[in-house]
N, C-alpha and C positions, 0 to 999 in steps of 0.2 A: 644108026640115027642119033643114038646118043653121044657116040665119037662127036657128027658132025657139030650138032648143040655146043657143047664144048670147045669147039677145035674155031666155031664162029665167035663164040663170046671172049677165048683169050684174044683173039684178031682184032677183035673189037677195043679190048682194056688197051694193047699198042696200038691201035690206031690213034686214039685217044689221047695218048700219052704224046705221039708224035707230031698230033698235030697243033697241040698246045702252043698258047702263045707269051710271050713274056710278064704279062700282066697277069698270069693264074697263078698256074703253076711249074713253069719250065723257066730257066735262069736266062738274064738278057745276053745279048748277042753284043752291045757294049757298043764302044766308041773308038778302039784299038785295034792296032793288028792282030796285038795278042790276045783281046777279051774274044776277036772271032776263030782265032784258034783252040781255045779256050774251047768256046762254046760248038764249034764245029770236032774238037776232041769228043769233048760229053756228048752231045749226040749219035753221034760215031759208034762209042761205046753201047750208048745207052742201047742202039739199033742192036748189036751183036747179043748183048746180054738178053735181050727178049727174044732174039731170033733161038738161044739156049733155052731161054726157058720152054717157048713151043718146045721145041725138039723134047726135051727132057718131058716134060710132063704130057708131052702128046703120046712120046713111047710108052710112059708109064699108064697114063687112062688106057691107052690102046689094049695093054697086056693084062691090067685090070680087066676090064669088060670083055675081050674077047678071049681069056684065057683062062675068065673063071670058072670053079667047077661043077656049077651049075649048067653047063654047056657039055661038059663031059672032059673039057683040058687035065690032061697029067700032065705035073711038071718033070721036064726033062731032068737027068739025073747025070752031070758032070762036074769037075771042078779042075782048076788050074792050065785052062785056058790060055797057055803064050799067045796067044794071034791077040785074042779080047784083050789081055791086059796092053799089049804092045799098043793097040788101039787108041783105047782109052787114058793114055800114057800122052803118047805123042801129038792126039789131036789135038787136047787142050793145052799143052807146052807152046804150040805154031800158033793157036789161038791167044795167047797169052802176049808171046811175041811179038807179036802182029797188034798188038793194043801197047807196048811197051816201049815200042822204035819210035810214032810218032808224040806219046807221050813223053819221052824221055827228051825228047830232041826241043819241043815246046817249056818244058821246063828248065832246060841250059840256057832258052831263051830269056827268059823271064830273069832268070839270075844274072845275066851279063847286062851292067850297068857302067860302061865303057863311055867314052865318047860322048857324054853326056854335053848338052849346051844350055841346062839351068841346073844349081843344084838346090835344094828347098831343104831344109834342117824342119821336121815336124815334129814338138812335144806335147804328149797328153799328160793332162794334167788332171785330178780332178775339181769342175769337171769341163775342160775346156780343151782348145787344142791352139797350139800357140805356132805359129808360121814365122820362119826366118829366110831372109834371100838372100845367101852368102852371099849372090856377085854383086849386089845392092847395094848389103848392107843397111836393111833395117827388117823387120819384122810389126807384128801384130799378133792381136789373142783375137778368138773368133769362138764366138757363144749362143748357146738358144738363142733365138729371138723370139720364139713363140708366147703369145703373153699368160703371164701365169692362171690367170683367171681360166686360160682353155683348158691346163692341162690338171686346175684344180675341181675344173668344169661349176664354176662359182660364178660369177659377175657381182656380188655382195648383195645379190636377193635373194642369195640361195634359189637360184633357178638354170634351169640347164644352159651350157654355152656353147654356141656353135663350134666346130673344129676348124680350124682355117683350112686353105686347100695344101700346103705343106706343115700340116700339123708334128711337130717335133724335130722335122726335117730341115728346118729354115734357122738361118744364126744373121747376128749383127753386120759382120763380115768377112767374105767368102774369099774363098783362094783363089787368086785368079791366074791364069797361065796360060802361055799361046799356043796355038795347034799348031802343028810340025815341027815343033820341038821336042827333042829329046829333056826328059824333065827326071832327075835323081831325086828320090826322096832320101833322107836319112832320119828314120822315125827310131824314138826314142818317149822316154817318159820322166817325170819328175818323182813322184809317189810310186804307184803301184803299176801293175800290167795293163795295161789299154791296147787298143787293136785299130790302127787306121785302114779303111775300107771303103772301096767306092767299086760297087758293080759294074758300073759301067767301062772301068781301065782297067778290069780284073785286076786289081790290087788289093791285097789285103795281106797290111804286114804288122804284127804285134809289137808293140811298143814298150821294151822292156827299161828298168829304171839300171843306168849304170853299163847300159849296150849301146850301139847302134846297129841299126839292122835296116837295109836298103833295100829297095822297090823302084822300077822305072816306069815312066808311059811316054808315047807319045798321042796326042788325043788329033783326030783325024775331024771331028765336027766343032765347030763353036756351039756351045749351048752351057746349061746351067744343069747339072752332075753333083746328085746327094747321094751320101750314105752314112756310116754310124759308126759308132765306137762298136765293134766285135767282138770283145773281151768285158765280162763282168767287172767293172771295178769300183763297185762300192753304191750307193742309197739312191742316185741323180745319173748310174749308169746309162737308163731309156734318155736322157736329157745332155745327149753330147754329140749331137748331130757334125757330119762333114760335109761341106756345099763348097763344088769347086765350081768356078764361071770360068768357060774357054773361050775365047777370042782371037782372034786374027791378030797377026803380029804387030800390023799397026797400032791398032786399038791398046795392045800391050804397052808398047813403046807409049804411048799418050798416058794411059794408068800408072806404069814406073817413075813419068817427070812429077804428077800429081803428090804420088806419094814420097814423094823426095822434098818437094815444095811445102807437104805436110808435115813431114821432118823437122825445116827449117823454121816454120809458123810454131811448129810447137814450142821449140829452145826458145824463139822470142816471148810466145804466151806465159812460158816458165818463167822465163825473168820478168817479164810487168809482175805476173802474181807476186812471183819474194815480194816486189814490194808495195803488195796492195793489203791493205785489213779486210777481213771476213765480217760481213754483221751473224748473229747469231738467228736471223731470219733468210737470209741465203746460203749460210752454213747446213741447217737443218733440212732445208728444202731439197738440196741436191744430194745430202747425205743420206736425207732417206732414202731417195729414188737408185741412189750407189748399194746402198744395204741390202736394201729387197732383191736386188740384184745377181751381185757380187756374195752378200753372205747370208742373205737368210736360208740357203738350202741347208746349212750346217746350222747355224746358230736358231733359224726360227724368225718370223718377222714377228715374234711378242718378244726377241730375246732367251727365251725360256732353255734355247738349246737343246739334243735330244739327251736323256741321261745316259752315261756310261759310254758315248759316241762321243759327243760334240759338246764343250760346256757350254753352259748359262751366261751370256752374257749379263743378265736382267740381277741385280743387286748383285754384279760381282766385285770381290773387295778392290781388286786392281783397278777397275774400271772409276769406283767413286775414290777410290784413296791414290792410286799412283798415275800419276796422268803420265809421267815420261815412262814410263813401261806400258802403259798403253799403246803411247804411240809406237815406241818402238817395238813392240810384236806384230802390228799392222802392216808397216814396214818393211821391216825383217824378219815377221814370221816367228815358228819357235820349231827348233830341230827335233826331229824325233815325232812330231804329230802331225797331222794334218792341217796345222795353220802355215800358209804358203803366205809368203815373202809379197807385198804388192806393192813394192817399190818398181817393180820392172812393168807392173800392170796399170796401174793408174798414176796422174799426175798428183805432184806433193798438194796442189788445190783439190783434188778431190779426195785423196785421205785425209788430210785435215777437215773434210766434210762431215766424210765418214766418225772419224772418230769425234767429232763435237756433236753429232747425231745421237751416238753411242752414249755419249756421258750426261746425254739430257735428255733420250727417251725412258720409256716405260716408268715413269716417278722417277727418274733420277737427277734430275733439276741440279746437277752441280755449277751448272750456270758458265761453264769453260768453254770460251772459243777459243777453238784450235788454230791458231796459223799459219800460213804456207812456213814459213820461217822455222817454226816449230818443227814442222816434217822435213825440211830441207836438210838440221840438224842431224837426224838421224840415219840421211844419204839417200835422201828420194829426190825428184829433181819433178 
């Protein structure tokens, strides 16, 4: 009776387990040929490894209970067994096998990135992930969008604030790419180790600084496809979400002339600005909304900086005394730390924001607008 008890309740934990759906705790079935091989592997396995476990621990309760000496069982008295060893040798070898041929074969697949018909250059940065379309020829950065007030759970009443319904999962903008294409990723990093990953393409390929390391898909649905940074790298790790949008190739084709279009708008926007003046009341207004942005996760929106991390901007001497090293560390960054180059990230109009924001927030009233002209100087466009 007691066998049976046991022998229902382990049936029950695999029933359980197998019949789980992708929203608990079992991994999704994806959007790929590979994510359903993938996932049609791991099930696969997962089925054989518990059909071992009964086996294994059904013999053993069984020899437990009906073999103890409470019943009157003597234990037989042999040893060195060739048949038994042969046995327990060979079975698990063919078992093992038998999970390794279609494993093995799924994973060659995964690596061969051949014949590709887009290729996508991905770098993580912290804390962003910056998209390039060699056959294009342009790119974009793509960032939380989640507004900070959810994830500091504030609204400035100090009072709790609802999550949205893709809370931390959601960015400004997303990768977009067309179904039935073969798509090459070449993911790579700026700073430290980052990890690009989307469940759904079973992709997940770490982002090393000074590598490349490649990943493919082809995605079989149109839909909108999140996932995260996989790899610890640093304070805003949880706040580096990946949202790719899949589309019909039409639809692609209409999005590539758009953003090509945006392209050409921008170089024109660049040049009215060179030759426009900034007032110090639209300076500030967009530099803050760039700041809180762009740098307060490092620096602080008081400025204050984190100690020992991140400096102070807030009474820093470069800041009130050297305005052209300001600008140019905004710019061009500074080697060796964690201040990244935003000459590739934002227009010379919105650095010049940024830093006349900078030199006349928190009491610092040095009274200096910055001008496109100013940032152009030091090679931002």
């Amino acid at each position: 009776m007691r066998i049976k008890i046991i022998i229902i309740a382990v049936l029950g934990m695999i029933s359980s387990v197998l019949s789980a759906t992708p929203s608990n705790i079992n991994m999704t079935r994806g959007v790929t040929d590979i994510s359903h091989r993938v996932y049609d592997l791991h099930m696969t396995i997962l089925i054989i490894c518990c059909l071992i476990g009964v086996v294994v621990f059904g013999a053993m309760f069984y020899a437990i209970v009906k073999h103890r000496k409470s019943q009157g069982a003597v234990a037989a008295q042999f040893h060195e067994s060739t048949k038994v060893e042969i046995i327990w040798t060979v079975i698990p070898f063919l078992i093992l096998i038998g999970m390794a041929v279609p494993a093995t074969k799924t994973l060659i697949e995964m690596e061969d990135n051949s014949k590709s018909d887009i290729t996508i250059k991905v770098t993580g940065s912290q804390w962003k992930w910056h998209y390039e379309y060699f056959d294009q020829g342009f790119g974009f950065y793509s960032l939380l969008a989640t507004p900070a007030e959810q994830f500091d759970n504030l609204d400035g009443k100090n009072t709790d604030v609802a999550k949205g319904e893709h809370y931390l999962l959601e960015v400004d903008k997303p990768l977009v790419l067309p179904i039935g294409k073969k798509i090459r990723f070449l993911v790579t990093a700026d700073d430290v180790i980052h990890s690009w990953w989307v469940p759904a393409f079973a992709v997940k390929q770490d982002a090393n600084p000074g590598f490349i390391n490649e990943a493919w898909t082809i995605i079989n649905e149109p839909g909108i496809y999140r996932g995260q940074c996989a790899e610890l790298c640093g304070k805003d790790h949880g706040y580096m979400p990946v949202v790719v949008k899949a589309v019909t190739q039409d639809e692609y084709a209409v999005w590539l002339d758009e953003q090509k279009q945006s392209v050409i708008q921008a170089k024109k926007d660049a040049e009215q600005a060179l030759a426009s003046t900034l007032t110090m009341e639209e300076s500030m207004t967009l530099g803050e909304s760039l700041y809180i942005t762009r740098c307060a996760a490092c620096h602080q929106p008081n400025g204050a900086g984190i100690p020992g991390v991140f400096p102070a901007l807030k009474n820093s001497p470069m800041i009130l005394n050297d305005r052209a090293a300001h600008i140019d560390i905004v710019v061009n960054g500074k080697a060796g730390t964690a201040m990244q180059a935003f000459k590739g990230q934002l227009t010379a109009k919105e650095i010049a924001a940024i830093v006349t924001y900078e030199r006349n927030a928190w009491g610092h009233d040095t009274g200096d607008v910055i001008q496109v002209s100013d940032v152009d100087a030091k090679g931002a466009k």
